[in-house]
C-alpha positions in Angstrom: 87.8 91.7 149.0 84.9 89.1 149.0 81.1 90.8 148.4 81.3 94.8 147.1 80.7 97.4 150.2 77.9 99.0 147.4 76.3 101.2 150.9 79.8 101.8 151.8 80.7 103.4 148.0 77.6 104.6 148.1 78.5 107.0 151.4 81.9 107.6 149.7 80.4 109.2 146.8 77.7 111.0 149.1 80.6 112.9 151.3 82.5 113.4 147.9 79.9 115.0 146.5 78.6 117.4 149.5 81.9 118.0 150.9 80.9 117.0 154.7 79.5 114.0 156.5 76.8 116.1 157.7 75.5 117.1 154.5 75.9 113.4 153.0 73.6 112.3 155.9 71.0 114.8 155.2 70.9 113.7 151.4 70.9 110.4 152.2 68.5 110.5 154.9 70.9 108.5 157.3 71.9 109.7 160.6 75.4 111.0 161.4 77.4 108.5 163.2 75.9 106.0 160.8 77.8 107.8 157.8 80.7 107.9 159.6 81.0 104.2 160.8 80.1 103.1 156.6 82.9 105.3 155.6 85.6 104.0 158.7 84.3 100.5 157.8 85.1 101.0 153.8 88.9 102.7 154.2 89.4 99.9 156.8 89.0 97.1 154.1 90.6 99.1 151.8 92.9 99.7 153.8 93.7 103.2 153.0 92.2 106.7 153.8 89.9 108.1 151.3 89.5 111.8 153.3 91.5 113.6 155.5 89.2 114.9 157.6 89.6 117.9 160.0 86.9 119.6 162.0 86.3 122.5 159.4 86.7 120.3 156.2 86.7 117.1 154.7 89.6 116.8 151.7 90.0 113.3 149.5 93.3 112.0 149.7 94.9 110.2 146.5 93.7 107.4 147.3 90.1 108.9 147.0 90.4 110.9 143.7 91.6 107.5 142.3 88.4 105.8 143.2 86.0 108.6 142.9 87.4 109.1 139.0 86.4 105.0 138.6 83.4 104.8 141.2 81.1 107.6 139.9 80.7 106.9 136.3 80.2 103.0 137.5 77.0 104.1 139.8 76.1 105.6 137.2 75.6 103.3 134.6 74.6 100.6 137.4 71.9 103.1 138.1 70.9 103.7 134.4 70.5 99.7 134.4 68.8 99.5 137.1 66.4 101.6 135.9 66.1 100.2 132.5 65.9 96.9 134.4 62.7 98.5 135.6 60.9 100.0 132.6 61.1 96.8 131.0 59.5 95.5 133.6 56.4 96.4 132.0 54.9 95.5 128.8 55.4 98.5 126.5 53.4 97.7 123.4 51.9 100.9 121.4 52.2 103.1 119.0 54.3 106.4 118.7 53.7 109.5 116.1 56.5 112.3 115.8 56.8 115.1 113.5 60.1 116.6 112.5 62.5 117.7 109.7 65.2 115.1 107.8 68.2 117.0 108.6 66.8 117.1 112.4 66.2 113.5 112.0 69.9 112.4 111.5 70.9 114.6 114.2 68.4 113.3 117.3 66.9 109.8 116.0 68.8 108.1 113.4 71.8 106.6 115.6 69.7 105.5 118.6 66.4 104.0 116.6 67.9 101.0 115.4 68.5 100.4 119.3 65.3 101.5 120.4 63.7 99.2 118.0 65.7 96.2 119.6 64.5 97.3 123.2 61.1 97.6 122.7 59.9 95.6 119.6 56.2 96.0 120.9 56.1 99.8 119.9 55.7 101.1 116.5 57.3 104.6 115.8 55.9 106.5 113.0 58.0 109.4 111.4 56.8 112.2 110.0 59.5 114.5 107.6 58.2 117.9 107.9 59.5 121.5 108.5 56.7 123.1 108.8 55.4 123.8 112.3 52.3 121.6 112.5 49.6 121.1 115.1 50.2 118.0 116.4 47.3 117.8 118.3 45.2 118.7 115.4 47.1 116.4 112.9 47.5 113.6 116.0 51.1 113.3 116.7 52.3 112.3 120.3 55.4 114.5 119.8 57.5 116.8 117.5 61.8 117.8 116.9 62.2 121.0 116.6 64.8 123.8 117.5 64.5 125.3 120.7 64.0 128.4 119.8 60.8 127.5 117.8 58.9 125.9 119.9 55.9 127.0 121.7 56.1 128.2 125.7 52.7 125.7 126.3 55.0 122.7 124.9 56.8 120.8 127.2 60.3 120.5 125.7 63.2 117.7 126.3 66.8 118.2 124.9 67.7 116.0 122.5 71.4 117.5 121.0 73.5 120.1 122.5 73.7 123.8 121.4 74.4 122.9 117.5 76.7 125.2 115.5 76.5 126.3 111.7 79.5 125.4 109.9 80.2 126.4 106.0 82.0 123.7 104.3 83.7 123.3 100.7 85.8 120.4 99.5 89.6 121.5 99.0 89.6 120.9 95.4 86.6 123.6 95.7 89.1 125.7 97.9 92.1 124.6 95.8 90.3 126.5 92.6 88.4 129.1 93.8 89.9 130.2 97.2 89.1 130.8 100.7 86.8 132.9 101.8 87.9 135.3 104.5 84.7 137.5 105.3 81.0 136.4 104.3 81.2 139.1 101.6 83.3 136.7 100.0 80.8 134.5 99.2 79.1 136.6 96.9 81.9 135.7 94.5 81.5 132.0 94.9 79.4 129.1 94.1 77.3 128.3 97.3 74.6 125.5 97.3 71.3 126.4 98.5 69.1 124.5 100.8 65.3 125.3 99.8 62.5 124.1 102.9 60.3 121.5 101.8 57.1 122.7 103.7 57.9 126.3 103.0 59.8 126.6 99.5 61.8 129.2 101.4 65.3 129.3 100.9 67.2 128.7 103.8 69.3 132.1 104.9 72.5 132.3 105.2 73.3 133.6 109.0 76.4 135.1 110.2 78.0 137.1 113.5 79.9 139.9 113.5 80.3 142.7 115.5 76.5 144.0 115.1 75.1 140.8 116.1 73.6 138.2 113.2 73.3 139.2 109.6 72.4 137.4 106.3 74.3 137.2 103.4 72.2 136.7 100.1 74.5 134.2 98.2 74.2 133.1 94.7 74.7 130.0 93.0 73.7 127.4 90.2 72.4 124.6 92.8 69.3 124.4 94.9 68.3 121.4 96.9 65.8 119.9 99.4 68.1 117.4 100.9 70.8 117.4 103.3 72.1 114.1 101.8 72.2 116.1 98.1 73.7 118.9 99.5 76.6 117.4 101.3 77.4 115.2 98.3 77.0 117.8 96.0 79.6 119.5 98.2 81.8 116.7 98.2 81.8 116.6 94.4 83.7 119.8 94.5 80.7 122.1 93.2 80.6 124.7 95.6 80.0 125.7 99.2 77.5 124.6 101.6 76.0 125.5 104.7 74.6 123.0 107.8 75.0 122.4 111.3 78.3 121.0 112.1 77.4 118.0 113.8 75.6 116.7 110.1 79.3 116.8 108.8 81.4 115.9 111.9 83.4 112.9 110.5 83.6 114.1 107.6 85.7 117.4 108.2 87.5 114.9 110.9 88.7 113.0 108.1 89.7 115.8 105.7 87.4 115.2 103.5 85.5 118.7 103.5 86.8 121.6 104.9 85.3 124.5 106.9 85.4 128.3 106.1 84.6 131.4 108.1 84.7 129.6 111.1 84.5 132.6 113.4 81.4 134.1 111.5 79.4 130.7 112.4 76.3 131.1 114.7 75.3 128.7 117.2 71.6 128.2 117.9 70.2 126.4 121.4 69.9 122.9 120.3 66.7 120.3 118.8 64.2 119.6 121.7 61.6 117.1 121.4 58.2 118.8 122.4 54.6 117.4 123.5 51.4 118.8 125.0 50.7 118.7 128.4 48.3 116.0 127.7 50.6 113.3 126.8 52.9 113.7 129.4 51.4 110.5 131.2 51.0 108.2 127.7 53.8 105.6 128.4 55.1 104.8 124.9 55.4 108.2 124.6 57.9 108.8 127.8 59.8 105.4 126.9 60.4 106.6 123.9 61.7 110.1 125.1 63.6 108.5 128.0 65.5 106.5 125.1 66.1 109.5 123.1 67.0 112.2 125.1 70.4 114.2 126.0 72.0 112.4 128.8 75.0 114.6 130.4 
């Protein structure tokens, strides 16, 4: 086919996407007729039609759900290159404070840092394990991880995760022994393992829906810990039930080697966010470092 029609996929995608040539022109700021000739020119060295076009609609044929399903997500990494082509274009050297929790930690940072670090060996990250809500501006971080439903409306706040749901988890020789739960109430007559807050010494609650809305259960049992890492190996031992976001566990229940419970009594909650002032919006570290970090969709 010799050099890539790029403008000519680039229309393509543009008429896909809006559904006429009129409104691809007017997105991409190109006249009419110009769309139109970009689009004839690219079917004619494909040699195929990629619409069929009528003068209320324009439709893809086969031809053009076949390249549209292979074109788009290509763009869009060449643009995501391009544009990491471009931000390291510039020397980022600097440093970059963040306050957050462990078990937030492993959920938002853990599996991209040893890539960030690669990419930008000039900035120094500094990691602060906390759960309790600090000032950062007071205690000088750049940035904090928290849940989205915990952070303040003068924060600006970028999505890290998804919506995250809880999951209760057991091994099956715990299950094997003692049974399934059924109903949260059920709990009360197992062994559950108890996740106590660093900052606070509060015990975590144990949430749960039903059909007046979220309620607590206060389970019991003979192990308390401060770590995600005890808990879930404490779990794995077989000595009792435990209680954490899902995605902390994902492999493992995809294994088989920990099992959920009360699956339809789990809550969700809106996600982790990372959260800054105002002021640091225009600190570059800081928005290189988010860039990197952040949900993409």
């Amino acid at each position: 086919m010799g050099k890539l029609p790029i403008s000519g996929i680039e229309v393509f995608l543009a008429v896909a996407r809006h559904g006429s040539l009129k409104r691809a022109s007017e997105a991409l700021g190109v006249r009419s007729p110009a769309i139109s000739y970009q689009l004839k020119t690219l079917e004619e060295r494909l040699g195929t039609a990629l619409f069929l076009r009528t003068t209320r609609s324009v439709k893809l044929t086969d031809a053009g759900r076949a390249l549209l399903a292979r074109a788009q997500p290509a763009v869009t990494q060449l643009e995501e290159a391009l544009e990491e082509a471009r931000a390291s274009s510039h020397v980022r050297k600097g440093s970059v404070r963040v306050t957050l929790p462990y078990f937030a930690y492993e959920l938002t940072i853990a599996k991209k840092l040893s890539a960030f670090q690669v990419a930008y060996p000039e900035i120094e990250l500094e990691l602060s394990f906390n759960e309790a809500f600090e000032d950062i501006v007071t205690e000088s971080f750049h940035a904090g991880v928290r849940s989205g439903s915990h952070i303040r409306d003068d924060m600006i706040a970028v999505r890290l995760t998804p919506p995250l749901k809880q999951v209760f988890f057991a091994s099956s020789a715990y299950l094997d022994k003692h049974g399934r739960p059924e109903r949260p109430e059920d709990l009360l007559k197992h062994n559950c393992i108890r996740y106590r807050y660093i900052a606070s010494k509060r015990i975590a609650d144990w949430e749960f829906n039903g059909p007046e809305g979220v309620t607590t259960v206060d389970v019991k049992g003979r192990l308390i810990v401060n770590s995600t890492s005890a808990l879930i190996s404490a779990v794995r031992d077989g000595l009792g039930i435990g209680w954490l976001f899902r995605a902390n566990i994902e492999n493992e229940l995809a294994t088989g080697k920990l099992q959920s419970v009360l699956d339809d009594y789990a809550v969700q909650e809106p996600g982790h966010f990372l959260y800054y002032p105002k002021a640091n919006a225009n600190i570059e570290v800081l928005r290189v470092f988010i860039d990197f970090m952040k949900l993409r969709n």
